[in-house]
Backbone as XML, in Angstrom:
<?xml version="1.0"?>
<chain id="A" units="angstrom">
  <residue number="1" name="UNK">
    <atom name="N" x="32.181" y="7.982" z="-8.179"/>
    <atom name="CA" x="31.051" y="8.761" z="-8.615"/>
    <atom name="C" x="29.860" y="8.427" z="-7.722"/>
  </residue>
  <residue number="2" name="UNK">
    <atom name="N" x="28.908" y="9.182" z="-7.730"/>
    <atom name="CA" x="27.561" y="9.322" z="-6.677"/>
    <atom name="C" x="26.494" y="9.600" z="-7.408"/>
  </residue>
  <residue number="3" name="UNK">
    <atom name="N" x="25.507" y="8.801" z="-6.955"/>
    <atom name="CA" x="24.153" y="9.266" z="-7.520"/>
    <atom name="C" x="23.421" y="9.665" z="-6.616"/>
  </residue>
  <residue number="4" name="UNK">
    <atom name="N" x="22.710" y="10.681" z="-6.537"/>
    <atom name="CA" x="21.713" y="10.636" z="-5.272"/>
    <atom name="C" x="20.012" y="11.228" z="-6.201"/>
  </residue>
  <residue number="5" name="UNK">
    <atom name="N" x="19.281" y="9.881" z="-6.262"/>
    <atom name="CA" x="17.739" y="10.080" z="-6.820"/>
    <atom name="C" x="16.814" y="11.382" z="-6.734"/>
  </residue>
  <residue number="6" name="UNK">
    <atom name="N" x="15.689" y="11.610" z="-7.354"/>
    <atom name="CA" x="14.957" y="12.418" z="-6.547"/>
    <atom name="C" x="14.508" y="11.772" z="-6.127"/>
  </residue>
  <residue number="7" name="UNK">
    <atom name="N" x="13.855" y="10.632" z="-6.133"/>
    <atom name="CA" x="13.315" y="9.871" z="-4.828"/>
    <atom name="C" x="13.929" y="8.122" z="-4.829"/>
  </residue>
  <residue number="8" name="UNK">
    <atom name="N" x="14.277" y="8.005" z="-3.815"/>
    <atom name="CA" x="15.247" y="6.387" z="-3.656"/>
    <atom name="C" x="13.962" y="5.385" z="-4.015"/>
  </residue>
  <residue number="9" name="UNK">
    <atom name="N" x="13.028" y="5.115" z="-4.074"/>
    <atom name="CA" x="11.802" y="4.885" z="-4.353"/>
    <atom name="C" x="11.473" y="4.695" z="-5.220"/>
  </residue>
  <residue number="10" name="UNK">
    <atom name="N" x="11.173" y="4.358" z="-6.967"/>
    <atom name="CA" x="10.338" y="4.656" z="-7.803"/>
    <atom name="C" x="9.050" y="4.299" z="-8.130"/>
  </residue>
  <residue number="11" name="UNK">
    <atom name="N" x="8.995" y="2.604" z="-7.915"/>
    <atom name="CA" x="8.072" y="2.135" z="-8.059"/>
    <atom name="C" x="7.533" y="1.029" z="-6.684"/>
  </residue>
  <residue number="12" name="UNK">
    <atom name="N" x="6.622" y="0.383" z="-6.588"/>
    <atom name="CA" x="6.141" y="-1.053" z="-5.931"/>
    <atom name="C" x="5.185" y="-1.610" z="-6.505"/>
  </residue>
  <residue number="13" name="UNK">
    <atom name="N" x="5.758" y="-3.028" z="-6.249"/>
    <atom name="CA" x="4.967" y="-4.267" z="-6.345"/>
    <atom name="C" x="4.672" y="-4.939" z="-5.578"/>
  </residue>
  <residue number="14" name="UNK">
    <atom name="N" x="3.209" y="-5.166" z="-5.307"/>
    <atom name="CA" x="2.708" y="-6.147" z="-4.115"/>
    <atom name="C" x="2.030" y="-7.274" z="-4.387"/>
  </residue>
  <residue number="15" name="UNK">
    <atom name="N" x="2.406" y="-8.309" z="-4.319"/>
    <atom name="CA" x="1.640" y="-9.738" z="-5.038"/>
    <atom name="C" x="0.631" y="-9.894" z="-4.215"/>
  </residue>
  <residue number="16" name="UNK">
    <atom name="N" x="-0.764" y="-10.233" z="-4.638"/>
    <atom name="CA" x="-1.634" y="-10.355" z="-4.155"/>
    <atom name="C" x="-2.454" y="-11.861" z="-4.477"/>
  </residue>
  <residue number="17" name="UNK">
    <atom name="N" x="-3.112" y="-12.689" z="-3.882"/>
    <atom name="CA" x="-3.367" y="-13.935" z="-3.948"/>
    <atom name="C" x="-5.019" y="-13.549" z="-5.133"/>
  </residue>
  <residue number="18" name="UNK">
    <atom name="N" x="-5.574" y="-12.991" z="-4.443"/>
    <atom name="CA" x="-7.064" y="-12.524" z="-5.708"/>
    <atom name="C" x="-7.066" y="-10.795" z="-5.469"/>
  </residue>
  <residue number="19" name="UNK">
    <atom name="N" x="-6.893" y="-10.469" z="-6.832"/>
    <atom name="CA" x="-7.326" y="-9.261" z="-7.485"/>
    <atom name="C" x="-8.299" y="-8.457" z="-6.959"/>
  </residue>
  <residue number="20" name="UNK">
    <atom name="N" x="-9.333" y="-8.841" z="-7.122"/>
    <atom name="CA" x="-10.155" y="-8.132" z="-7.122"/>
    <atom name="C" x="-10.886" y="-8.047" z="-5.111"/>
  </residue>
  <residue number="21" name="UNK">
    <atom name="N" x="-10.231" y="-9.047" z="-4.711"/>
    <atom name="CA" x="-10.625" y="-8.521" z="-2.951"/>
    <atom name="C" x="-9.716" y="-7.513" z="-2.586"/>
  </residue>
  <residue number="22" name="UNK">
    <atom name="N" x="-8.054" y="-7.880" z="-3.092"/>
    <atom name="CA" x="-7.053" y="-7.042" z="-2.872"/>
    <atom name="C" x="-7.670" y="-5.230" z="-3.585"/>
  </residue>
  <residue number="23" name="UNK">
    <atom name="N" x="-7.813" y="-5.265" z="-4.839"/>
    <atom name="CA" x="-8.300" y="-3.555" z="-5.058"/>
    <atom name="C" x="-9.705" y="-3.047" z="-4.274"/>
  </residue>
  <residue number="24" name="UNK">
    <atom name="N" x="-10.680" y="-3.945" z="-3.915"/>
    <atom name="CA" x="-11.556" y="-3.837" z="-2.801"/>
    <atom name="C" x="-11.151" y="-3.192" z="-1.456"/>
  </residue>
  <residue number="25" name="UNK">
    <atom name="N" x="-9.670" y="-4.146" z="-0.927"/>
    <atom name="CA" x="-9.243" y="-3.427" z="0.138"/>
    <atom name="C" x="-8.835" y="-2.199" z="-0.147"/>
  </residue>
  <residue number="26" name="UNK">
    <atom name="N" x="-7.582" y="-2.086" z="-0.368"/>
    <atom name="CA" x="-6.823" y="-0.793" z="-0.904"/>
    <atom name="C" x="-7.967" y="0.124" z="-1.385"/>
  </residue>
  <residue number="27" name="UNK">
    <atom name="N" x="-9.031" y="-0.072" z="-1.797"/>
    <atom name="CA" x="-9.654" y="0.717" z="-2.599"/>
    <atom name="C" x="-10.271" y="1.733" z="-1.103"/>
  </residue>
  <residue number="28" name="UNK">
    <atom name="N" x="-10.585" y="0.985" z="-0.062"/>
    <atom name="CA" x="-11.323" y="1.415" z="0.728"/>
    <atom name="C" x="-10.678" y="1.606" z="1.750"/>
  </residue>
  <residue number="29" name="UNK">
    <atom name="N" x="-9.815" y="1.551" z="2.035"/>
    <atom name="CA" x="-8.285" y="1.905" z="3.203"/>
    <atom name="C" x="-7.995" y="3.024" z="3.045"/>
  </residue>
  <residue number="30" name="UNK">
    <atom name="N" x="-7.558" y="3.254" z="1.521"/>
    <atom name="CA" x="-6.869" y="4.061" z="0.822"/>
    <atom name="C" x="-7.480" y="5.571" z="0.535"/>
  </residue>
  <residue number="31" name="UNK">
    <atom name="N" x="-8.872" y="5.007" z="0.295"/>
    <atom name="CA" x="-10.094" y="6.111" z="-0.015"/>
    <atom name="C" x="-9.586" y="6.606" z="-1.770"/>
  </residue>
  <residue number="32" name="UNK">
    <atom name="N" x="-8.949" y="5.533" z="-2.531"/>
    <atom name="CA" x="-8.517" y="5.882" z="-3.490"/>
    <atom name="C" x="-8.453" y="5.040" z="-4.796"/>
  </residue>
  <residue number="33" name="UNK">
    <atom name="N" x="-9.467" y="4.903" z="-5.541"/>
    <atom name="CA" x="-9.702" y="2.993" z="-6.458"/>
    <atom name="C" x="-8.494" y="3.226" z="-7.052"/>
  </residue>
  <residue number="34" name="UNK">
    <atom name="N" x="-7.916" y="1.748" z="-7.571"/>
    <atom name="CA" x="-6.885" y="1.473" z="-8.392"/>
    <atom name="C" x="-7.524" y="1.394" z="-9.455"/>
  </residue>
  <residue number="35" name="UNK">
    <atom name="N" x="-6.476" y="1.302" z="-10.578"/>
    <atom name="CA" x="-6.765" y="1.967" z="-11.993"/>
    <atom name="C" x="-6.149" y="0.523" z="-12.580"/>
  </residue>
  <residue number="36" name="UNK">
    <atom name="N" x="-6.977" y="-0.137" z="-13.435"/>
    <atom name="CA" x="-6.533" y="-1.099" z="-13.851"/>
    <atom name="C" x="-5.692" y="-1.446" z="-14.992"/>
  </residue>
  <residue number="37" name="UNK">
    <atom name="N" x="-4.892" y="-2.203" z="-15.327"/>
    <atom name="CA" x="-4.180" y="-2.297" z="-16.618"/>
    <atom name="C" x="-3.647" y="-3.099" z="-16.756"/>
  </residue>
  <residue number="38" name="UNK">
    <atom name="N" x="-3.533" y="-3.318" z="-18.549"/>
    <atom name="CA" x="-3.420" y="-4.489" z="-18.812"/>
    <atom name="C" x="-2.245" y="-4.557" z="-19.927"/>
  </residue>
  <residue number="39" name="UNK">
    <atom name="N" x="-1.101" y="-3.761" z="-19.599"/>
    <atom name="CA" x="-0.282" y="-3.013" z="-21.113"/>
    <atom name="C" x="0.880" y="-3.977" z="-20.539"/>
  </residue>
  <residue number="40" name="UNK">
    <atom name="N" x="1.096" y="-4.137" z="-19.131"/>
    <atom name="CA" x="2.250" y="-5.457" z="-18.893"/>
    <atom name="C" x="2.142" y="-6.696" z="-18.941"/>
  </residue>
  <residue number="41" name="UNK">
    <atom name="N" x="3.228" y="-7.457" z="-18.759"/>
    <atom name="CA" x="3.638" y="-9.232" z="-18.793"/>
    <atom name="C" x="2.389" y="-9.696" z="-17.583"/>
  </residue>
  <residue number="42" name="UNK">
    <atom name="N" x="1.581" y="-9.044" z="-16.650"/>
    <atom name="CA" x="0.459" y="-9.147" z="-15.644"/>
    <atom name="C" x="-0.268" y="-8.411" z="-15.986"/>
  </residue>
  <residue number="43" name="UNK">
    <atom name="N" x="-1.848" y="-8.832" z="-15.794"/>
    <atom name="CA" x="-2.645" y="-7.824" z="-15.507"/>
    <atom name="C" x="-2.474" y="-7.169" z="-13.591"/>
  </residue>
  <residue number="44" name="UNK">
    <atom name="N" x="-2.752" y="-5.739" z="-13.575"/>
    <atom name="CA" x="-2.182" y="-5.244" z="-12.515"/>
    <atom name="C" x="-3.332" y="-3.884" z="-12.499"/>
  </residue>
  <residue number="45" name="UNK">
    <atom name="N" x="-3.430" y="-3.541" z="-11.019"/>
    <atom name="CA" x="-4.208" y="-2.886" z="-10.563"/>
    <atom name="C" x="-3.431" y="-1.293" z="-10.104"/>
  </residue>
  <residue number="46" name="UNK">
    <atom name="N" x="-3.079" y="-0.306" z="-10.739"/>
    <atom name="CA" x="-2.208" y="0.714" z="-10.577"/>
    <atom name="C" x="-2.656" y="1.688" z="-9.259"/>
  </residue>
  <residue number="47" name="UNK">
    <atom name="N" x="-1.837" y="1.814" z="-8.454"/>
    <atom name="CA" x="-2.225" y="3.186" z="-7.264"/>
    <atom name="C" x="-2.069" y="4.743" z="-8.342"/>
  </residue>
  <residue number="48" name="UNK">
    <atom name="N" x="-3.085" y="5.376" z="-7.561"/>
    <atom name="CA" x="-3.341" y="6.641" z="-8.512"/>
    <atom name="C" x="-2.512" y="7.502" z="-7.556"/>
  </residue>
  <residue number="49" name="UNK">
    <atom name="N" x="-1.875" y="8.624" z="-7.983"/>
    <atom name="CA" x="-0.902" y="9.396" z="-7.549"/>
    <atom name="C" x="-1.378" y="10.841" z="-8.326"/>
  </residue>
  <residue number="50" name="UNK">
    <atom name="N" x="-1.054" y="11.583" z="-7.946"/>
    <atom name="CA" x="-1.220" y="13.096" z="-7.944"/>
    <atom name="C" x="-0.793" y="13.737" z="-9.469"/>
  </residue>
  <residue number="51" name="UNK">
    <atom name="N" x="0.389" y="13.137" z="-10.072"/>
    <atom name="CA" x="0.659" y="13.297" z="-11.349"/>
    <atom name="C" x="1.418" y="12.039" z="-11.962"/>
  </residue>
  <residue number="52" name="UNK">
    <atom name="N" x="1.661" y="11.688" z="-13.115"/>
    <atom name="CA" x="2.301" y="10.415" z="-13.344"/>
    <atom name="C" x="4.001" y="10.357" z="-13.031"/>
  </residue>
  <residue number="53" name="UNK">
    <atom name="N" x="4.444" y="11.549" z="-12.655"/>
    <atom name="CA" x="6.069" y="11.826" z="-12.224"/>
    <atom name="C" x="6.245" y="11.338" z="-10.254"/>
  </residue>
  <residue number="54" name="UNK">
    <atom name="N" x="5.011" y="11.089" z="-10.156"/>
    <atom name="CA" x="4.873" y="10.693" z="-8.508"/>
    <atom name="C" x="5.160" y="8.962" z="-8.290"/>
  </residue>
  <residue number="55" name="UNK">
    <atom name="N" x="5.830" y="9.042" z="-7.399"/>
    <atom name="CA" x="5.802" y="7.989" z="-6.445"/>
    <atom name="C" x="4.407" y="6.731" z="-6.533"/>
  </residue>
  <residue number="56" name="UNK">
    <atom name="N" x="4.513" y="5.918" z="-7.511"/>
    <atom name="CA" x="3.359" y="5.001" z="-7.149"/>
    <atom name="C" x="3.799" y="3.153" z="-6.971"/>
  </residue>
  <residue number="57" name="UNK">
    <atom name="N" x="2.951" y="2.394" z="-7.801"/>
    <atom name="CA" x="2.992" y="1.056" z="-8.000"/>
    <atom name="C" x="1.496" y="0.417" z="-7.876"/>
  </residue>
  <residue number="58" name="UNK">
    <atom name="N" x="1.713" y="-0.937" z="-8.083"/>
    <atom name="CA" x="0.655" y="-1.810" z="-8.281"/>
    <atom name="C" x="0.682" y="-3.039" z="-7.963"/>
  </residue>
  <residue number="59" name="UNK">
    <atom name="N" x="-0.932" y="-3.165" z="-7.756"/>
    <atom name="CA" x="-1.383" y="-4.792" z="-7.281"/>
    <atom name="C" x="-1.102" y="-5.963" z="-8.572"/>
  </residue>
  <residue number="60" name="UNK">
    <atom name="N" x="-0.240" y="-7.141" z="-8.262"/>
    <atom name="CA" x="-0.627" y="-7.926" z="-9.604"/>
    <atom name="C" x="-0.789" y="-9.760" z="-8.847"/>
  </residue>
  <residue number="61" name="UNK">
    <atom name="N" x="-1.101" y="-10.346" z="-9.917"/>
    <atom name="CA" x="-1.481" y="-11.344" z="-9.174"/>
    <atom name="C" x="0.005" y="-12.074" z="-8.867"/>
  </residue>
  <residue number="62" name="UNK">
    <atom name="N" x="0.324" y="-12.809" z="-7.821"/>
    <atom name="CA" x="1.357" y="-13.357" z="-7.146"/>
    <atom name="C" x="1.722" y="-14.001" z="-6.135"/>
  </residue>
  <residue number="63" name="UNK">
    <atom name="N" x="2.647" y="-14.291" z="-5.309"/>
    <atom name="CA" x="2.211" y="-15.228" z="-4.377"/>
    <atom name="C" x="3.322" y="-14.496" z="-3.373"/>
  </residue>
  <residue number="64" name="UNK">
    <atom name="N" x="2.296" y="-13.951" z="-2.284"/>
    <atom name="CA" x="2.949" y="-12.860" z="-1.203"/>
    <atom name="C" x="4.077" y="-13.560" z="-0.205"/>
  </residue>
  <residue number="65" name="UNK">
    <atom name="N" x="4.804" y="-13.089" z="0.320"/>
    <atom name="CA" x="5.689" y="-13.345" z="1.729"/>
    <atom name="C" x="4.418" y="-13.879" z="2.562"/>
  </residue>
  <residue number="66" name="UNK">
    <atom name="N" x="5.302" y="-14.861" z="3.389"/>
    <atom name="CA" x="4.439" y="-15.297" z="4.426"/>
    <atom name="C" x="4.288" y="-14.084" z="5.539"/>
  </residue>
  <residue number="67" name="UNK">
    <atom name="N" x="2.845" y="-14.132" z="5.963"/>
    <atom name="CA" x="2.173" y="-12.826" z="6.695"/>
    <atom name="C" x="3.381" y="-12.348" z="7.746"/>
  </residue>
  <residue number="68" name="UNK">
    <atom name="N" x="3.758" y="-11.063" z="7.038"/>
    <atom name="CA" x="4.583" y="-9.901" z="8.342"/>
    <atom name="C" x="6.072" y="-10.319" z="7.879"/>
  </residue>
  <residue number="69" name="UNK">
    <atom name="N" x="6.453" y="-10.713" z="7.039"/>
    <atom name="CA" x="7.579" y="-11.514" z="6.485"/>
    <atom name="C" x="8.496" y="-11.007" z="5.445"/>
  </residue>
  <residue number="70" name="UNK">
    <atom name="N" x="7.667" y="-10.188" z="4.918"/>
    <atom name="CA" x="7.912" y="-9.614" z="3.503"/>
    <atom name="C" x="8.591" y="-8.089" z="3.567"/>
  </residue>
  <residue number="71" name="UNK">
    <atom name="N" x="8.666" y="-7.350" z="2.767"/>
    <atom name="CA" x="9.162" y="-5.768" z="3.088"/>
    <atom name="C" x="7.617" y="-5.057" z="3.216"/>
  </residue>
  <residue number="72" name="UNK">
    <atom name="N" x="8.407" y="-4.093" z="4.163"/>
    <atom name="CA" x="6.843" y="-2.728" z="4.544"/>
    <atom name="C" x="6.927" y="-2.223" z="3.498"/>
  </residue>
  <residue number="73" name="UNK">
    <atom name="N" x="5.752" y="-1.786" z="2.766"/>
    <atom name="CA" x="4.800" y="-0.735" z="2.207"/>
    <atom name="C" x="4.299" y="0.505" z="3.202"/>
  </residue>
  <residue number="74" name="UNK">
    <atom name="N" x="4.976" y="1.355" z="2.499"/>
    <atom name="CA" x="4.009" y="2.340" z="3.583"/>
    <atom name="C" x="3.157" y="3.283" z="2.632"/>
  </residue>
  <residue number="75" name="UNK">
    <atom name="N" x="2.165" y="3.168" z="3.128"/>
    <atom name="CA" x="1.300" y="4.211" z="1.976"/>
    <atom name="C" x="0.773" y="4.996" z="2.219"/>
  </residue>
  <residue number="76" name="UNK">
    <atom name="N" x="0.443" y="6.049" z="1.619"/>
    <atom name="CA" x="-0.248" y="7.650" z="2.078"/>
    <atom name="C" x="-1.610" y="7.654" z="2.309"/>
  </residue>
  <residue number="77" name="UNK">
    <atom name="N" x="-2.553" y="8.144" z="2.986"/>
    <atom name="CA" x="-3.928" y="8.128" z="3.725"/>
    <atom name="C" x="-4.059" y="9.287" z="4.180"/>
  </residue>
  <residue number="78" name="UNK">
    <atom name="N" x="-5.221" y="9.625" z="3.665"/>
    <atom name="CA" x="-5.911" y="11.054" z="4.452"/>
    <atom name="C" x="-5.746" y="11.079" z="6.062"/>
  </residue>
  <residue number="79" name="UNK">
    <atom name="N" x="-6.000" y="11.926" z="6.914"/>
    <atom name="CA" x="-6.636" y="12.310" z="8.176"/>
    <atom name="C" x="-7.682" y="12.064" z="8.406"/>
  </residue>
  <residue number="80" name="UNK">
    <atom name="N" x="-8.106" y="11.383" z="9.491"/>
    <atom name="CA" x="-7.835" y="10.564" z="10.913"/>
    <atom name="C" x="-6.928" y="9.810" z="10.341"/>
  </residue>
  <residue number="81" name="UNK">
    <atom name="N" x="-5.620" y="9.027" z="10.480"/>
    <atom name="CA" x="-5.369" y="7.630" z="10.636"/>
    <atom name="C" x="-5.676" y="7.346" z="11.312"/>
  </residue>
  <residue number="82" name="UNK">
    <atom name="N" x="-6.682" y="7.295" z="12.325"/>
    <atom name="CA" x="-7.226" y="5.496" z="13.352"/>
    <atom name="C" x="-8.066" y="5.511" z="12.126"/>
  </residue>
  <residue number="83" name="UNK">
    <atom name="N" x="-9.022" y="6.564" z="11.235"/>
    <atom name="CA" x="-10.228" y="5.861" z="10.673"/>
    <atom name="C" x="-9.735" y="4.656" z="9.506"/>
  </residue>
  <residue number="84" name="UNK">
    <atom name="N" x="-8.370" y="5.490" z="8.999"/>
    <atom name="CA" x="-7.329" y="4.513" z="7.783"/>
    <atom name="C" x="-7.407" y="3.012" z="8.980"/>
  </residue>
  <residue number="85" name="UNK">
    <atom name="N" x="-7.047" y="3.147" z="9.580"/>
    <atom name="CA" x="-6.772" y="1.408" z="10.580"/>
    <atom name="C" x="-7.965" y="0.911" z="10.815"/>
  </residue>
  <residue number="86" name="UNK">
    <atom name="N" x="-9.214" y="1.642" z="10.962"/>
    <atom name="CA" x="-10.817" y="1.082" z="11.365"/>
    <atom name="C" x="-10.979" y="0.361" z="10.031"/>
  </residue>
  <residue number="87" name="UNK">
    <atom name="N" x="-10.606" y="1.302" z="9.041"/>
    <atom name="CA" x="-11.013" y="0.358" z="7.415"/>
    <atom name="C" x="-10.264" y="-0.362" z="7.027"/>
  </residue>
  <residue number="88" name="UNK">
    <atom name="N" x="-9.017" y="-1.202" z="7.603"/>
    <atom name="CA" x="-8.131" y="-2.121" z="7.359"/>
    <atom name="C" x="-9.229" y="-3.244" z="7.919"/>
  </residue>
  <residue number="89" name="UNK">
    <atom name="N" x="-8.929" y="-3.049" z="9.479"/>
    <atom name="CA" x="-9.519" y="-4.228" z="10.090"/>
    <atom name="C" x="-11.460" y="-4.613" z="9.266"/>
  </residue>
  <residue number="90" name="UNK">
    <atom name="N" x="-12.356" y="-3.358" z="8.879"/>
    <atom name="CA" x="-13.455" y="-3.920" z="8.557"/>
    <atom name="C" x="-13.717" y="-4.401" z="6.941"/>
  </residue>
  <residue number="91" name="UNK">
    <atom name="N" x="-12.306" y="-4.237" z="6.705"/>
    <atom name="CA" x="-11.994" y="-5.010" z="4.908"/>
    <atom name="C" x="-11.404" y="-6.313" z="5.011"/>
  </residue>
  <residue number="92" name="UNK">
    <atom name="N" x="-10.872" y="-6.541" z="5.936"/>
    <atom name="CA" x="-10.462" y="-7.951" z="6.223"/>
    <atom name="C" x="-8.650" y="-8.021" z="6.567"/>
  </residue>
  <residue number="93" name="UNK">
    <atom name="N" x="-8.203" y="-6.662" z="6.940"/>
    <atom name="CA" x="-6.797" y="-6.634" z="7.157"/>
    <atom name="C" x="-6.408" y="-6.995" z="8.788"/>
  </residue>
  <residue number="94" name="UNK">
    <atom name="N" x="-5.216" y="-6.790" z="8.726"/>
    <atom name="CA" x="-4.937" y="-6.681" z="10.427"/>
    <atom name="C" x="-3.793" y="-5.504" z="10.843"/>
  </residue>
  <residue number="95" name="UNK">
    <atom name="N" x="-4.867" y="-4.615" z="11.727"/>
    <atom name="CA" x="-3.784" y="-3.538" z="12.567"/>
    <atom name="C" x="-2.530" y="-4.570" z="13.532"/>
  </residue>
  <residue number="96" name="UNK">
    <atom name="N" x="-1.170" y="-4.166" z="13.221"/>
    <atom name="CA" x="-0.602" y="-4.759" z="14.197"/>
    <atom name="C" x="0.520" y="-3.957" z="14.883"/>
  </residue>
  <residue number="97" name="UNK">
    <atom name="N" x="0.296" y="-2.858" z="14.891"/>
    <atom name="CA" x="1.022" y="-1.867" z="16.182"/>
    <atom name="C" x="-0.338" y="-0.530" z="16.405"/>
  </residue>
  <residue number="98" name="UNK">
    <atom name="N" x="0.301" y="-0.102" z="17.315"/>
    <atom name="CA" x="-0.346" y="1.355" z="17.790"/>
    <atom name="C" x="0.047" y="2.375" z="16.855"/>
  </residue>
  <residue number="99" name="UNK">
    <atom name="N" x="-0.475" y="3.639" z="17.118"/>
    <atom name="CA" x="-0.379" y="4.441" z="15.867"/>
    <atom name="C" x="1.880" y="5.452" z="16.594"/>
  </residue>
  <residue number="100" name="UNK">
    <atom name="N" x="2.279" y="5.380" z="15.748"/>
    <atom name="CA" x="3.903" y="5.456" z="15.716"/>
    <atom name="C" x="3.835" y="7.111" z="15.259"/>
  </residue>
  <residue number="101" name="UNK">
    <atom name="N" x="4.817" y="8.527" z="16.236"/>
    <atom name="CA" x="4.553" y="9.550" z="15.700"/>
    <atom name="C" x="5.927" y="9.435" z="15.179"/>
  </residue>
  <residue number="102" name="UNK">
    <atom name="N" x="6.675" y="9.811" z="14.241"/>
    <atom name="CA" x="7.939" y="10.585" z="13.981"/>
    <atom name="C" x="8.046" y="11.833" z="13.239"/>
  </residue>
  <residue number="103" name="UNK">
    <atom name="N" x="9.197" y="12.240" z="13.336"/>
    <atom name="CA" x="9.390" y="13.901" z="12.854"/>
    <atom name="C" x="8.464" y="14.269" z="11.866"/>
  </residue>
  <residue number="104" name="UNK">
    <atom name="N" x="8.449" y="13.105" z="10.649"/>
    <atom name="CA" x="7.635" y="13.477" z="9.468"/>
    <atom name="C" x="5.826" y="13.288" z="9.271"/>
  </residue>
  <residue number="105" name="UNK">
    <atom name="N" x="5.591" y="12.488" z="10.682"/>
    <atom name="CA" x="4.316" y="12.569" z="10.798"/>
    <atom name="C" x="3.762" y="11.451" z="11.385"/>
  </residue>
  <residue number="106" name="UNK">
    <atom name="N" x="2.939" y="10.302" z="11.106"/>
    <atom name="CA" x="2.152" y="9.457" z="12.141"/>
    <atom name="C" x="2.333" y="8.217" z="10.892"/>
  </residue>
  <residue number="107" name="UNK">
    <atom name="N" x="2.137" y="6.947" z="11.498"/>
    <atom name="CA" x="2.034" y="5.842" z="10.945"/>
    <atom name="C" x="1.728" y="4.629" z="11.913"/>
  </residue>
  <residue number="108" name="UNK">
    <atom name="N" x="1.071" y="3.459" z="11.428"/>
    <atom name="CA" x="0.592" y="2.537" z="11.569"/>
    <atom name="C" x="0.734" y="1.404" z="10.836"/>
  </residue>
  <residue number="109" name="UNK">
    <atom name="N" x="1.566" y="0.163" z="11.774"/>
    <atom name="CA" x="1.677" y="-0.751" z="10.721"/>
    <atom name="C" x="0.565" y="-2.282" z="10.678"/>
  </residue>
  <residue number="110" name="UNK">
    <atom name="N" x="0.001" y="-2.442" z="9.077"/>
    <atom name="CA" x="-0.825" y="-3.569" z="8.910"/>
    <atom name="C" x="-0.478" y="-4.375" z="8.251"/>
  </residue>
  <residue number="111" name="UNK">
    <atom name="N" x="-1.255" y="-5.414" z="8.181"/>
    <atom name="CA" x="-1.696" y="-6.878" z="6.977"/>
    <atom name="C" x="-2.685" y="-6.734" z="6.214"/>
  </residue>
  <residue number="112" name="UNK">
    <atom name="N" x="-2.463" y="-6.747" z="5.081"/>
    <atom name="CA" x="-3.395" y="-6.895" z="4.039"/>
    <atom name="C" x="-3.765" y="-8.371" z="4.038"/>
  </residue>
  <residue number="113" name="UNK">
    <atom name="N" x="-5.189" y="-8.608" z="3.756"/>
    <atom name="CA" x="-5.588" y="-9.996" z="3.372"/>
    <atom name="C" x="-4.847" y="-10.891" z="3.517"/>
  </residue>
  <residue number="114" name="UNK">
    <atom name="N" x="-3.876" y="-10.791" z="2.340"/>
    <atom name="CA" x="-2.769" y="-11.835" z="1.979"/>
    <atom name="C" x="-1.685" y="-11.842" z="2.724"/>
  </residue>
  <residue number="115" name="UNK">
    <atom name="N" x="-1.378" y="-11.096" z="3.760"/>
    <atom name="CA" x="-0.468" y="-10.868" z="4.228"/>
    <atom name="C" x="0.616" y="-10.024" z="4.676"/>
  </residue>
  <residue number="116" name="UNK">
    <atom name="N" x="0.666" y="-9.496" z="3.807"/>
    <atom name="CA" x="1.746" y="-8.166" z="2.986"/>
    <atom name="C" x="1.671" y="-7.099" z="4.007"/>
  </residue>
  <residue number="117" name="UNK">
    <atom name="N" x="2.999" y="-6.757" z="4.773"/>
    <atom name="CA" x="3.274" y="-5.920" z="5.180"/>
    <atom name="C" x="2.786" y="-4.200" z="4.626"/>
  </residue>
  <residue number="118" name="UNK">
    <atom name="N" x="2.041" y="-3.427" z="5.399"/>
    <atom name="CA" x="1.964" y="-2.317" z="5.042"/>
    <atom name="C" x="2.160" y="-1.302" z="6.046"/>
  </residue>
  <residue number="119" name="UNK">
    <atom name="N" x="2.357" y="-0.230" z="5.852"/>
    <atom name="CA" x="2.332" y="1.167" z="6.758"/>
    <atom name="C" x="1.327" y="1.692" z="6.473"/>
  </residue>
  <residue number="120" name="UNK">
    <atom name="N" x="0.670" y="2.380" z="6.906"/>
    <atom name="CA" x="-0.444" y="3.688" z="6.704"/>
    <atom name="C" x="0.136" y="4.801" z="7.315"/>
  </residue>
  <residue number="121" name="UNK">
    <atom name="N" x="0.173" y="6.031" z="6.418"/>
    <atom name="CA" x="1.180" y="7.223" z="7.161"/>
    <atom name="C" x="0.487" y="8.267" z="6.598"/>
  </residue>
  <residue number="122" name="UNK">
    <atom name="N" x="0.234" y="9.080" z="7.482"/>
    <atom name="CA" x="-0.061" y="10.134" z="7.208"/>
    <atom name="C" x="0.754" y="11.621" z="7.637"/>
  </residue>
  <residue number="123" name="UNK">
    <atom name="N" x="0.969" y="12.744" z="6.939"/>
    <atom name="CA" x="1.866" y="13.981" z="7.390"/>
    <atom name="C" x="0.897" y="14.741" z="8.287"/>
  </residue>
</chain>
């Protein structure tokens, strides 16, 4: 038997060392505040998504992969991505490739604060 998802994807979790610098970043990378909550076993900082049947996840407190170590995040960002990579580096992240085109569109991979592998991609 076979399953095939609507999306292989459902959720993410990204451990973050302090809260509230981590939704600071993301908040301003992202161009999108996290939504906070407190209904799980963590308090956790939720990514906002388009409807609640979408693709999301959240910041909670934890103790990250050592920097570039961990699995990529890739996350969605308006147009320009260089300006998405200008607001990594002036939040306290690190750009660490050039901007990458493929079929489905453009991406860039960073460090958050703590470490944590991310993508920035835009269609």
């Amino acid at each position: 038997m076979s399953f095939t998802p609507q999306n292989s994807v459902v959720w993410i979790e990204i451990p973050v060392t302090d809260m509230a610098r981590a939704k600071a970043f993301y908040g301003a990378v992202l161009q999108n505040e996290l939504a906070d909550e407190e209904g799980g076993p963590n308090p956790m900082a939720r990514f906002r998504a388009a409807s609640e049947e979408a693709t999301s996840g959240h910041l909670y407190p934890g103790k990250p992969a050592a920097p570039g170590t961990g699995s990529t995040i890739h996350l969605a960002v308006a147009a320009p991505l260089e300006e998405a990579m200008q607001r990594v580096t002036v939040n306290g992240g690190q750009v660490v490739s050039p901007v990458i085109q493929i079929p489905a569109g453009r991406f860039a991979y960073c460090l958050d604060p703590d470490g944590n592998s991310i993508g920035l991609f835009t269609a």
